[in-house]
KENU-72366 format. One record per residue (C-alpha): residue in one letter; x, y, z. Coordinates in Angstrom, 3 decimals. Last residue first. Layout:
BEGIN
residu,px,py,pz
a,X,Y,Z;
...
% end
This chain:
BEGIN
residu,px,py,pz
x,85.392,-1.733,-9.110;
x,82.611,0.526,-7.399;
x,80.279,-2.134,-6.853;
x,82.104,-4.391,-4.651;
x,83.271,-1.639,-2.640;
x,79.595,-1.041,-2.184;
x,79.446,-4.372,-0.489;
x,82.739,-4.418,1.677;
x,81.173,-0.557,3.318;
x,77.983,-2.792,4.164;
x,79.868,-5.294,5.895;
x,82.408,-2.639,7.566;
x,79.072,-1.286,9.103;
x,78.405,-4.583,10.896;
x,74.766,-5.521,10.061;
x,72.592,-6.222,13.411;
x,71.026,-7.545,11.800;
x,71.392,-10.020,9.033;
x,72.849,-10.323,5.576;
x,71.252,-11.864,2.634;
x,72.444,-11.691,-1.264;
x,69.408,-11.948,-2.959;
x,68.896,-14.669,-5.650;
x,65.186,-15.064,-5.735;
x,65.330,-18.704,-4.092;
x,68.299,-17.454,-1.777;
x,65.610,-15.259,0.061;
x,63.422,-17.250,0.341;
x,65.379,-20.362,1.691;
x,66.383,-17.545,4.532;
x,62.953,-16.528,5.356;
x,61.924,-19.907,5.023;
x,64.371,-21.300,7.731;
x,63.358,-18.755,10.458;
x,66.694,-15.804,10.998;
x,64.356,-13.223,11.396;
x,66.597,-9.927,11.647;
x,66.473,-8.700,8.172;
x,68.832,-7.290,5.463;
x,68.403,-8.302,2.101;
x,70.693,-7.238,-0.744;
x,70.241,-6.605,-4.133;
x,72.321,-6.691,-7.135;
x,70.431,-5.087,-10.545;
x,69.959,-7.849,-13.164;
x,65.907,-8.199,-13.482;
x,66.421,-4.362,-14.408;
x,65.740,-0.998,-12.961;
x,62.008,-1.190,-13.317;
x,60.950,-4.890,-12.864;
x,63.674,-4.614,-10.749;
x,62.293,-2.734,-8.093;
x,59.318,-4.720,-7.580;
x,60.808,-7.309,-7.216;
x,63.119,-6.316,-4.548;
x,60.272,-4.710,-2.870;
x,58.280,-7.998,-2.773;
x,61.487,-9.703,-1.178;
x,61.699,-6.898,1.260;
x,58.399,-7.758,2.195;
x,54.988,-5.755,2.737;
x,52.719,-7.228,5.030;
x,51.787,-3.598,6.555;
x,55.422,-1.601,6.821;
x,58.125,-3.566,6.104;
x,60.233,-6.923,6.725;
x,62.806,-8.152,5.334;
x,64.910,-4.553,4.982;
x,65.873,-3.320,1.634;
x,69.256,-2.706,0.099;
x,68.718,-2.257,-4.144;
x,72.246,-1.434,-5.405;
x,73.871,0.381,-8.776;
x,70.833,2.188,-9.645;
x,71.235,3.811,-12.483;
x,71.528,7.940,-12.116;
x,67.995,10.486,-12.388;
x,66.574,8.637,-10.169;
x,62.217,9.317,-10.836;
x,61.373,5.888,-11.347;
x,63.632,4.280,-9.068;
x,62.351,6.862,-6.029;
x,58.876,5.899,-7.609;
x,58.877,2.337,-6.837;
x,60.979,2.642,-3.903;
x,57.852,4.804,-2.420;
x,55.230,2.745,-3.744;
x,57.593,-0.289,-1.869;
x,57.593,1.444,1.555;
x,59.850,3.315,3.812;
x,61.918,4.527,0.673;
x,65.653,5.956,0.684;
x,67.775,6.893,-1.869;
x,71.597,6.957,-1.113;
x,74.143,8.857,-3.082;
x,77.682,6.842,-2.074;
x,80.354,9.222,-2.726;
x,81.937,8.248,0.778;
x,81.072,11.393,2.798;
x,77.222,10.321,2.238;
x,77.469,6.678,3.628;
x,77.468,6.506,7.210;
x,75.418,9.624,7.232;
x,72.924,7.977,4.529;
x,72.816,4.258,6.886;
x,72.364,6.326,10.032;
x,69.082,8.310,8.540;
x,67.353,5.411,6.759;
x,68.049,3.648,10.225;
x,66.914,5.825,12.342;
x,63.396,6.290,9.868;
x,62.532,2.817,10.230;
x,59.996,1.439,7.408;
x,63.333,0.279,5.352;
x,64.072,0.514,1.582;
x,67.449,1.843,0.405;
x,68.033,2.069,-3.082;
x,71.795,3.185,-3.419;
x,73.239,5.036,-6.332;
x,77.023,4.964,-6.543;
x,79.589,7.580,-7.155;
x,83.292,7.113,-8.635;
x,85.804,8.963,-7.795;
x,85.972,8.210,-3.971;
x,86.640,4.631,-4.192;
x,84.865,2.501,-1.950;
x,86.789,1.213,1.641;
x,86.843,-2.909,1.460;
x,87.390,-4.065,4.125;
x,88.725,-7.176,6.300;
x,90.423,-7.670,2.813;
x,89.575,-10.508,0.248;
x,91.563,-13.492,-0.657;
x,89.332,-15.641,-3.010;
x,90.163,-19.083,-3.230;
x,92.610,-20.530,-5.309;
x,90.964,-23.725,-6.944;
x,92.849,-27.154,-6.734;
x,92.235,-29.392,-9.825;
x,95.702,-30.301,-10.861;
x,96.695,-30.745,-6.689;
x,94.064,-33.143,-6.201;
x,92.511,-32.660,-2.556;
x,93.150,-34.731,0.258;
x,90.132,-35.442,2.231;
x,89.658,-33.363,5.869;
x,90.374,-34.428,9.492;
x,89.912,-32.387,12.304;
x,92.234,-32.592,15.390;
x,91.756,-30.746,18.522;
x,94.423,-30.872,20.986;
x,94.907,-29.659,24.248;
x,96.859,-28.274,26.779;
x,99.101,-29.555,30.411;
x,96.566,-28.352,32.889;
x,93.867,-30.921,31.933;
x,95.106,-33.136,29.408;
x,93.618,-33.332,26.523;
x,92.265,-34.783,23.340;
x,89.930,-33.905,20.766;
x,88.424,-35.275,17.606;
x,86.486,-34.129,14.560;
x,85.550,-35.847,11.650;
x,85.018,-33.779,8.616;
x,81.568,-34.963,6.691;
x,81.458,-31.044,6.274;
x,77.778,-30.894,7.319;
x,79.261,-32.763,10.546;
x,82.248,-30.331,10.769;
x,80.069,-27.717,10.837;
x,77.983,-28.295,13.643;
x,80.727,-29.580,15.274;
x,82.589,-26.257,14.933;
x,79.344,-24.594,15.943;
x,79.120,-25.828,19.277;
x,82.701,-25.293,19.470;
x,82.542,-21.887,19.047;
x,79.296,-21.369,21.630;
x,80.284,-20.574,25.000;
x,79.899,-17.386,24.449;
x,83.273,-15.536,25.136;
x,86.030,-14.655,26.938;
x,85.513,-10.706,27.342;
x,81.750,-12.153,27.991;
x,82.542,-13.364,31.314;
x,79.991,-15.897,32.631;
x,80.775,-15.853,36.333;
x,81.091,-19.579,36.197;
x,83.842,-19.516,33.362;
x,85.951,-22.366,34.381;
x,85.082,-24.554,31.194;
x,82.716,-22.923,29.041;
x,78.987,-24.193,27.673;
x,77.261,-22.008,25.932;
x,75.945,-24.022,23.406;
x,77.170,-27.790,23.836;
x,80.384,-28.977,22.294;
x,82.326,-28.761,25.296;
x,80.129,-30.932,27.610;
x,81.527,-33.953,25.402;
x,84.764,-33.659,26.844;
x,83.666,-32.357,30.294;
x,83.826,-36.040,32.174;
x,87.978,-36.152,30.435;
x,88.882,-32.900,32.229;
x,89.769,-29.845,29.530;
x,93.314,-28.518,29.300;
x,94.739,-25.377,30.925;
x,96.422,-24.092,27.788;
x,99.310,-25.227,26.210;
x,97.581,-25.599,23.003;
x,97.390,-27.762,19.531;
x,95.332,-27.167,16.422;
x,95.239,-30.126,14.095;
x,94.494,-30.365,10.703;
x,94.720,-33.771,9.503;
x,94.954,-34.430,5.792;
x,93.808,-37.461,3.786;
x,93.065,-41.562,3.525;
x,95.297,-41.687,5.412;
x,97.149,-38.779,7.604;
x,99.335,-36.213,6.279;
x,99.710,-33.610,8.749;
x,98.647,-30.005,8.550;
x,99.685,-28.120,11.694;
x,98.190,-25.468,13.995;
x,100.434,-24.789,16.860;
x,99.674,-22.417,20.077;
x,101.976,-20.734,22.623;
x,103.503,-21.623,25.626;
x,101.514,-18.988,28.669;
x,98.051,-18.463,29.611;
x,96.059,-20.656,26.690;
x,92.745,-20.616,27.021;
x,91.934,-17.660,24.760;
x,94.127,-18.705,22.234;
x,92.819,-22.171,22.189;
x,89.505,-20.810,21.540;
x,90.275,-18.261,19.052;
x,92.624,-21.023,16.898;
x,89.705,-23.638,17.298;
x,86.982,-20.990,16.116;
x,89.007,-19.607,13.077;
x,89.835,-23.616,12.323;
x,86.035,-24.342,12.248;
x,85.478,-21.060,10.071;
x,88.533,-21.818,7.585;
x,86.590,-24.841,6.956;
x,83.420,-23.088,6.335;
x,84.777,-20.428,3.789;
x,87.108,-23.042,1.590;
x,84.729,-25.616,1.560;
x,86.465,-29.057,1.449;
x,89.249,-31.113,-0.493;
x,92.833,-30.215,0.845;
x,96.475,-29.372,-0.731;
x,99.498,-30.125,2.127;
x,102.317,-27.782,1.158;
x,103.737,-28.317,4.112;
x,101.043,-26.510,5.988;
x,102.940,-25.839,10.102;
x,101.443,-22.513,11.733;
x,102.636,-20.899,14.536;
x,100.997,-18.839,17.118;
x,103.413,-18.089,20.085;
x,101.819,-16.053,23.519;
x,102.402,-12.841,24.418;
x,98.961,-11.896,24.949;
x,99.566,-8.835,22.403;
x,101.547,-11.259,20.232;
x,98.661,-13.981,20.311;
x,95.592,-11.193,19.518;
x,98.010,-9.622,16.602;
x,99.048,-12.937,14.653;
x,94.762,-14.111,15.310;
x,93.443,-12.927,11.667;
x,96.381,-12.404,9.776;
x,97.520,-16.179,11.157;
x,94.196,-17.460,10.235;
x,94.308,-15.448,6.165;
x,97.949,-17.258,6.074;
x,96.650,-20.596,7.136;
x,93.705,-20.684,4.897;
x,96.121,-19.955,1.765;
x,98.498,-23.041,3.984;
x,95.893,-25.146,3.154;
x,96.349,-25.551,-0.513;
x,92.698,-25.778,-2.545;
x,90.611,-28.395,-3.890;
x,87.019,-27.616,-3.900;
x,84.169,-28.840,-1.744;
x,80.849,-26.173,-2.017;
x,79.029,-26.907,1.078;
x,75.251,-25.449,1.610;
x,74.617,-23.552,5.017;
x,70.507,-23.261,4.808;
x,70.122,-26.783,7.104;
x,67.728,-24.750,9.666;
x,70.063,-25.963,11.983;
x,73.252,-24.694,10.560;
x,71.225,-21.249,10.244;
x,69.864,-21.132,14.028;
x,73.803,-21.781,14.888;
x,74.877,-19.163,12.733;
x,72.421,-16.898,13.872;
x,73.176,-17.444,17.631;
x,77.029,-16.584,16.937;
x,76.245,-13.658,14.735;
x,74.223,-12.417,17.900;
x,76.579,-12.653,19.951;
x,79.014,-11.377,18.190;
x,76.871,-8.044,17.069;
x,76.524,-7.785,21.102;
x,80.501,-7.559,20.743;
x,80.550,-5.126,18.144;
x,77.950,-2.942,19.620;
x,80.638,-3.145,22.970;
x,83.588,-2.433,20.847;
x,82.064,0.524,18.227;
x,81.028,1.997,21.904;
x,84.343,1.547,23.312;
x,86.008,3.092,19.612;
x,83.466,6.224,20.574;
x,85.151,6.899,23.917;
x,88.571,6.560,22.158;
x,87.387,9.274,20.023;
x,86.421,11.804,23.253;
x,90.134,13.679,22.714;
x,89.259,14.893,19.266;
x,90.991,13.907,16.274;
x,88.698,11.765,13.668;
x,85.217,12.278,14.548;
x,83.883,11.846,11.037;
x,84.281,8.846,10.321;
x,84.249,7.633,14.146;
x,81.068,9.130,14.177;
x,79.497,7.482,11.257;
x,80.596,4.203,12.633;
x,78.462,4.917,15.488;
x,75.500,6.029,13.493;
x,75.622,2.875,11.641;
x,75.944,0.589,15.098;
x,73.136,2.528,16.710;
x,70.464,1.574,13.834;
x,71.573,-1.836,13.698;
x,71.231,-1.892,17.648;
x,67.534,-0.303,17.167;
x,66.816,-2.565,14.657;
x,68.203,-6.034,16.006;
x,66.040,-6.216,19.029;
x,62.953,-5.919,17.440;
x,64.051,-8.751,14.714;
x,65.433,-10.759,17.457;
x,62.070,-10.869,19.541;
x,60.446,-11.687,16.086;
x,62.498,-14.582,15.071;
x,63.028,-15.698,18.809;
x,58.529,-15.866,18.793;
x,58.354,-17.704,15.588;
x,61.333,-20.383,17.349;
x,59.359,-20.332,20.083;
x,56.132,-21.326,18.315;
x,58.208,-23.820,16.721;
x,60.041,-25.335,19.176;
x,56.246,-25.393,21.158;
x,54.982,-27.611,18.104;
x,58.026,-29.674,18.563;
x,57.453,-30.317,21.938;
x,53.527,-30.826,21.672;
x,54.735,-33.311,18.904;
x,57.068,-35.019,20.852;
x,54.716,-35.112,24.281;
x,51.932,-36.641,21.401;
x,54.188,-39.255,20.551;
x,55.803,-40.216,23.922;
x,51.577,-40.493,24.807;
x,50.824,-42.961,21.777;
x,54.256,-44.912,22.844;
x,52.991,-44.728,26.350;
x,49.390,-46.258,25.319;
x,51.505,-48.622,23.266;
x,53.578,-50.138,26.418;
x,50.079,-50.050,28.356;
x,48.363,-51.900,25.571;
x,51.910,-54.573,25.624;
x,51.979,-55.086,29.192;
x,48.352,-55.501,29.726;
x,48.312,-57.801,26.552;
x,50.975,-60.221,28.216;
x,48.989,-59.822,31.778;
x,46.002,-61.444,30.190;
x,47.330,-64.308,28.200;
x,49.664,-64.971,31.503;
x,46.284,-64.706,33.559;
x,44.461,-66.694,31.218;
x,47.390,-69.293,31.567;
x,46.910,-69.334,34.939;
x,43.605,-70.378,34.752;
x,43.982,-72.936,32.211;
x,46.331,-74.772,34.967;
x,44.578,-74.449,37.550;
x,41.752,-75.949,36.145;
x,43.577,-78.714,34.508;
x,45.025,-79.496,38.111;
x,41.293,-79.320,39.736;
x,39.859,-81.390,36.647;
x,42.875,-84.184,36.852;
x,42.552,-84.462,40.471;
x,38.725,-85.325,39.824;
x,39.774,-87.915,37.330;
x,41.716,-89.129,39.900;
x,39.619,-89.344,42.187;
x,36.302,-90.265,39.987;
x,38.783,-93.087,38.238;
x,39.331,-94.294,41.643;
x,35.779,-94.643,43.007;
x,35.548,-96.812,39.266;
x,37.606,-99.023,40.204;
x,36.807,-99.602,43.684;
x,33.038,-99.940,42.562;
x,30.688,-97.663,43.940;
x,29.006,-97.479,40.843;
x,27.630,-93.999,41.352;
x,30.897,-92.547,41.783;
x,31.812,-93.392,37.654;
x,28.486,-91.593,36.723;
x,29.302,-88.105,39.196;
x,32.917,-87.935,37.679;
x,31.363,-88.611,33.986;
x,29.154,-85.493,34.935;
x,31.135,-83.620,35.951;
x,33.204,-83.559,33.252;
x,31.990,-81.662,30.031;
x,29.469,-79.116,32.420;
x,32.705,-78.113,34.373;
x,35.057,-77.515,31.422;
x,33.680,-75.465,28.955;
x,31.522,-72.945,31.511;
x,34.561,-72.673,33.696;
x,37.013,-71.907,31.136;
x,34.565,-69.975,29.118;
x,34.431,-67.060,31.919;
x,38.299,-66.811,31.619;
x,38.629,-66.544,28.314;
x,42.037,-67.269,26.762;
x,42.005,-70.367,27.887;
x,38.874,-71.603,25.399;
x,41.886,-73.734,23.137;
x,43.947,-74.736,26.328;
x,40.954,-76.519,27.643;
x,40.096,-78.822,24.174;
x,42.963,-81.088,24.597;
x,42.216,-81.970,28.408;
x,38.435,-82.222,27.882;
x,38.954,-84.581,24.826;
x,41.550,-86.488,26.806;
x,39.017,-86.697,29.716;
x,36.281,-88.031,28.073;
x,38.486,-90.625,25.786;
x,40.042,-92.170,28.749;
x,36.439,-92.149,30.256;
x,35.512,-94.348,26.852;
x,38.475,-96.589,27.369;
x,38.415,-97.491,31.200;
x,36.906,-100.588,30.396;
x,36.182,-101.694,34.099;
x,34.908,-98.223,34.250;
x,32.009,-98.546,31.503;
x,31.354,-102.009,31.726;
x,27.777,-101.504,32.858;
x,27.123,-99.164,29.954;
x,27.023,-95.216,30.354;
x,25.058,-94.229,27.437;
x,22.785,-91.573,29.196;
x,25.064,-90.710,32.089;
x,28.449,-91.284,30.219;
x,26.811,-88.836,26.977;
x,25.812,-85.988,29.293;
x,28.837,-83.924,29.683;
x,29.175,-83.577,26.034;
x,25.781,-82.289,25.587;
x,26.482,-79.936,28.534;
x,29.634,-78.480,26.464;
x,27.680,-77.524,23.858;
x,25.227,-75.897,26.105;
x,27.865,-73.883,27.737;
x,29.951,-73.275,24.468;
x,26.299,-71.782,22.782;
x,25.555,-69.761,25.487;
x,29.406,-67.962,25.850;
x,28.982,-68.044,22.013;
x,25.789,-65.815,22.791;
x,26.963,-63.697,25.389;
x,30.012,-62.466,23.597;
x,28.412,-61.492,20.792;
x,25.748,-59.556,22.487;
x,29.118,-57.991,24.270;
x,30.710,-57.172,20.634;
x,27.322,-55.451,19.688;
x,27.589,-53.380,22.806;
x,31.188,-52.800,22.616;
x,31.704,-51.934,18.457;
x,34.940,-53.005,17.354;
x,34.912,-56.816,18.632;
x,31.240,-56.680,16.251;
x,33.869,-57.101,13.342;
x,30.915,-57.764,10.606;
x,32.601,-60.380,9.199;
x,34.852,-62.134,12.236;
x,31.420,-61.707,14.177;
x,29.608,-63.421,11.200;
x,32.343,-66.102,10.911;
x,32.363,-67.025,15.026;
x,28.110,-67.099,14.434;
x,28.467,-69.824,12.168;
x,31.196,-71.560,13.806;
x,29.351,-71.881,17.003;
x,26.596,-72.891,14.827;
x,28.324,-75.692,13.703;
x,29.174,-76.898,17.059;
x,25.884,-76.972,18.159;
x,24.459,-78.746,15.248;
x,27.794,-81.346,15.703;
x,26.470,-81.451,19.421;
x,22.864,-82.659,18.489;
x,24.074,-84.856,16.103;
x,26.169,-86.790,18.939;
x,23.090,-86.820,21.025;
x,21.014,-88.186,17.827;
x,23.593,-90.653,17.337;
x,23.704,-92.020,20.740;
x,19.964,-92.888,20.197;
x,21.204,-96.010,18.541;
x,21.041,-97.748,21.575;
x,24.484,-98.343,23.730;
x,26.269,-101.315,23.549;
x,30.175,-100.778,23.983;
x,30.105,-100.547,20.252;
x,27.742,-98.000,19.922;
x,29.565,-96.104,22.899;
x,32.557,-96.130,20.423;
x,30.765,-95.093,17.560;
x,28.912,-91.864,19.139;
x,32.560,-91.174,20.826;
x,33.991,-90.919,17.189;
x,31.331,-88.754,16.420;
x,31.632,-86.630,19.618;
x,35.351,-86.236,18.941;
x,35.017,-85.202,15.117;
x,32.146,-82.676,16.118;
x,34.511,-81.508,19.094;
x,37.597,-81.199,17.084;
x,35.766,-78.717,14.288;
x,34.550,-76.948,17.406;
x,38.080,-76.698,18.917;
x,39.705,-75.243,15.732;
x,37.218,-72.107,15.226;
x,37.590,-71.839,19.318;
x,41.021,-71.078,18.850;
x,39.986,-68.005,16.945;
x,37.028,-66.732,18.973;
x,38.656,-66.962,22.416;
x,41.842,-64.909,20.698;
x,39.525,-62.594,19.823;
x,37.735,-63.078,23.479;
x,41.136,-62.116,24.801;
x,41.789,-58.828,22.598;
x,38.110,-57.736,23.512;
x,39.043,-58.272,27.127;
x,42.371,-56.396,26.983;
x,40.987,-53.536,24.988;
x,38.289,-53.205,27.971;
x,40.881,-52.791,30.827;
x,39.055,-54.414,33.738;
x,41.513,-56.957,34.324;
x,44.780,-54.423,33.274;
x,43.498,-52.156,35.356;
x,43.421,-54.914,38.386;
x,47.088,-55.859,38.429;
x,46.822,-60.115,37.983;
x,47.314,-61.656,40.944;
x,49.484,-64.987,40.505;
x,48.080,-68.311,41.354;
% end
């Protein structure tokens, strides 16, 4: 008999679950026993036994009935819910089966006629009923014993009393039967029981998977809160020191120190990298990046790619060619030229000697764009590695002059809002090749995208008004030296009374409103903004700069139409947006 684990015994759930199961099959089995012990009434009555057989026959169908009357009220009032109602419950049909099953015992004693054994019919029908009914009261154990030993014992006890050699053998052999019917029932309790074991404890880990998921995600967002303020802190002083650098190198034009001041403009433009890099991952998976598909000719992204890279791949003396045949594509302009930006940087920057190709091939149902290397080639266990953030092949020492670790972790972020599948192949010291393929476009509806210039340097007859609004006084002060020798009059505010009546008292329109996200108090740039405008005009451009790269900060601040750039904000990105305005 197999050992059943002793939590699951004592496990409450799995005892309530077992008497329900108790309760249900033992609906059936009284209904059988009142039909049983009538028959049984008319078959001792025809074997000669007194009338009285009737009364012990009624006196089990009373029984039985209110077995089933108290099995409905428990099934009503759902006393299996509450445990010390549920255990009166318990105790009581437990009562009721014991002295039902007594009854049933009794009838061969009372009625037991000398031709009882030689006839063999009436203990047939005793141990048939007892064989049927066991399986029903299996699924608690207590009620096995109580059901079973009072219901045929007694007939056992009757057919030794004879003597007879018939009847000593129906009392073996019906005793073998009781022992192996036992065993039997027992064992399926067990099964019953170590079935609902398995399945609480498989639901109690469920329940706890559940609560570890939520704890997780409520700790992803706590430290997603906590990233959005640590990079906000962290982004104002190197926004700050990235204006004031730029307005240097305006104004520091030929002294010997300049190339000093072009390192700094390369380091804060390499921490801006990084953090551009993290930003555009947080805003892929904050699901802000919104496609816009268009058709457009690929070889327009090809000649902005080769302006881009053309000068890295000649100063590392290594080929960049590019192969469009006239191949026209359906996708977003911007974000596609961003996977193939990443791809041609990578492979670049793997790549010691050969060169690099970047082809458009025609490949059904559309275009392939692949990007092939001679570079050192990626093993086939590291494939998959690739596309996770920071990851790099044979860069243990984690040097920054070859990058992040976090292109490709973005290209497949992109490619999958794209609906562009990617693939790669390689062989490791021989190059590799990354293929991404993209719908053909129709060639009648293709769109030519906007070509604009690294940057855009404003016109010097013709002065703009700028409403600046941040609560830091460096960067109020960087962004006016940046922008005073440029004929760009700049009006700053550290709080929206004070933007209020800077616009109220400007004596020229105000061409731009550029506030920070967040301000002094609760104030928001977005509440500035508005403010603003309700003065200057629902129509005047504005521009949100902030640090916190959270999902409703950005949803905000498309919802009231603000263009939004983050910190740390590259100065040629500011000097691209007043070009804008001067044209």
């Amino acid at each position: 008999m197999s050992d059943l684990p002793t939590p699951a015994r004592v496990d409450g759930r799995v005892d309530a679950e077992l008497y329900r199961s108790a309760y249900a099959a033992d609906r059936r089995g009284a209904l059988a026993g009142m039909l049983a012990a009538l028959f049984a009434a008319s078959a001792l009555q025809h074997r000669g036994a007194p009338a009285s057989v009737w009364l012990w026959a009624g006196a089990y169908v009373v029984l039985a009935l209110s077995r089933l009357l108290l099995l409905a009220r428990a099934k009503a009032e759902r006393a299996g819910l509450d445990h010390r109602r549920g255990r009166a419950f318990r105790q009581t049909w437990l009562a009721l089966l014991t002295v039902s099953a007594a009854i049933w015992g009794a009838g061969p004693p009372l009625f037991l006629a000398k031709d009882f054994a030689s006839g063999g019919l009436l203990t047939g029908i005793w141990l048939a009923a007892a064989g049927l009914s066991a399986p029903l009261v299996a699924a608690a154990r207590p009620a096995i014993y109580l059901w079973l030993l009072p219901a045929l014992v007694p007939l056992l006890f009757a057919l030794a009393l004879y003597g007879s050699g018939e009847a000593l053998v129906l009392a073996v052999l019906g005793s073998v039967f009781l022992l192996v019917l036992l065993r039997l029932v027992l064992e399926q309790n067990e099964s019953l029981a170590a079935g609902l074991a398995a399945r609480f404890q498989n639901e109690d880990l469920v329940e706890q998977l559940r609560a570890q998921v939520e704890v997780a995600a409520r700790a992803n967002q706590e430290k997603t809160r906590f990233l959005a303020s640590a990079v906000h802190d962290l982004r104002q002083p190197l926004h700050a020191l990235g204006l004031f650098c730029a307005a240097l190198d305006q104004r520091l034009q030929n002294i010997p120190e300049r190339p000093l001041i072009k390192n700094m403009m390369a380091s804060i433009e390499a921490l801006e990298t990084s953090f551009g890099a993290m930003l555009d991952i947080s805003r892929l998976d904050a699901g802000i990046v919104r496609a816009s598909p268009q058709s457009f000719p690929v070889r327009d992204v090809f000649r902005r790619l080769y302006q881009q890279f053309g000068g890295d791949a000649e100063a590392s003396d290594i080929s960049l060619r590019f192969r469009a045949a006239r191949r026209v594509v359906l996708s977003d302009p911007q974000l596609l030229e961003r996977v193939l930006a990443n791809l041609v940087q990578n492979a670049l920057r793997y790549t010691r000697q050969g060169g690099v190709l970047v082809a458009a091939r025609r490949r059904a149902p559309g275009v392939a764009l692949e990007v092939w290397d001679t570079g050192v080639g990626i093993p086939a266990e590291q494939l998959e590695l690739i596309f996770e953030e920071f990851y790099q092949i044979d860069n243990p020492e984690r040097d920054r002059s070859r990058g992040l670790g976090m292109g490709l972790a973005i290209v497949r972020r992109l490619c999958n809002l794209l609906a562009h599948p990617l693939e790669v192949r390689s062989r490791p010291g021989r190059g590799t090749m990354f293929r991404v393929v993209v719908p053909a476009g129709d060639e009648r509806d293709r769109t030519q995208p906007a070509l604009e210039a690294e940057t855009l340097p404003p016109r010097t007859d013709v002065r703009v008004t700028v409403l600046l609004i941040d609560d830091e006084r460096a960067i109020r002060d960087a962004t006016r030296e940046l922008l005073r020798p440029l004929q760009v009059d700049v009006l700053v505010a550290a709080t929206i009374a004070e933007a209020v009546e800077q616009a109220r008292q400007a004596t020229a329109r105000i061409d731009m409103i550029l506030s920070d996200w967040r301000l002094r108090g609760t104030e928001t740039g977005v509440e500035a903004v508005r403010a603003v405008r309700r003065i200057c005009g629902e129509a005047t451009p504005a521009v949100l700069v902030t640090g916190d790269t959270s999902a409703d900060v950005l949803t905000m601040a498309h919802e009231n139409g603000l263009v939004i750039l983050h910190k740390p904000l590259q100065p040629r990105e500011l000097l691209r947006l007043i070009g804008r305005l001067e044209r």
